[in-house]
N, C-alpha and C positions, 0 to 999 in steps of 0.2 A: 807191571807191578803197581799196586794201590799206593796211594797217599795216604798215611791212617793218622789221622791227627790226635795227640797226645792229650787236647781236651775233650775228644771224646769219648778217650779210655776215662781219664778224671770223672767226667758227669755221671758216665754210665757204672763205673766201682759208687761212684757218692749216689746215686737213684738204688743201688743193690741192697747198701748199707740201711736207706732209707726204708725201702721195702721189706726186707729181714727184720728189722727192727720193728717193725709195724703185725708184721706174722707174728714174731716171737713174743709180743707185748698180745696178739691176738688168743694164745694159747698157754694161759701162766704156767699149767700144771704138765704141760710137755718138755720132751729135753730140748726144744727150739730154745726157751726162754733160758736156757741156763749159762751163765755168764757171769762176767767181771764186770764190776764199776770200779775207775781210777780216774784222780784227779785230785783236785783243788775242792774239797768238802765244802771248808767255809771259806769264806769271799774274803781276797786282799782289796784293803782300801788303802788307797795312797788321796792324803788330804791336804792340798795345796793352799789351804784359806780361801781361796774365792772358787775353786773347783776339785770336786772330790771324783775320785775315779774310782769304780767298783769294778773288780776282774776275781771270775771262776769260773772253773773248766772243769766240766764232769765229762768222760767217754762210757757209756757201757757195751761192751762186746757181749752177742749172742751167740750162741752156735747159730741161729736164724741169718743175722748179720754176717757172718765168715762163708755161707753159704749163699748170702746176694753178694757176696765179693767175688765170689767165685764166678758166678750166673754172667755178670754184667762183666768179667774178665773171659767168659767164654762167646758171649756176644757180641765184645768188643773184636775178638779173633775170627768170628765168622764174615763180620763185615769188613 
């Protein structure tokens, strides 16, 4: 039996993600691009006097992206 280590399911789902995202930003007018953005819109500042911290999280899902989730979860199982 293999050893299959759980950061290389991680990198290879986060490279899928990456990749889909990149296709579906490739082709605006296909149903790849078609998706959700959620998040943090506009930026939380927490302002300390001598140091200001700026935090915002935007995600957007593609079909492109759920489809390199997929890809890099099927390759993760073949190796």
């Amino acid at each position: 039996m293999k050893y299959k280590n759980s950061w290389t399911c991680f990198l290879l789902i986060l490279a899928g993600i990456v990749l889909g995202g990149f296709i579906g930003s490739m082709f605006p007018g296909s149903f790849l691009s078609f998706g959700e953005t959620f998040g943090l819109t506009s930026p939380v500042i927490l302002d300390l006097g001598i140091l200001t911290i700026t935090f915002a999280l935007t995600i957007k899902i593609t079909i492109a992206s759920i489809l390199g989730i997929i890809l890099g979860i099927i390759i993760y199982r073949i190796l």
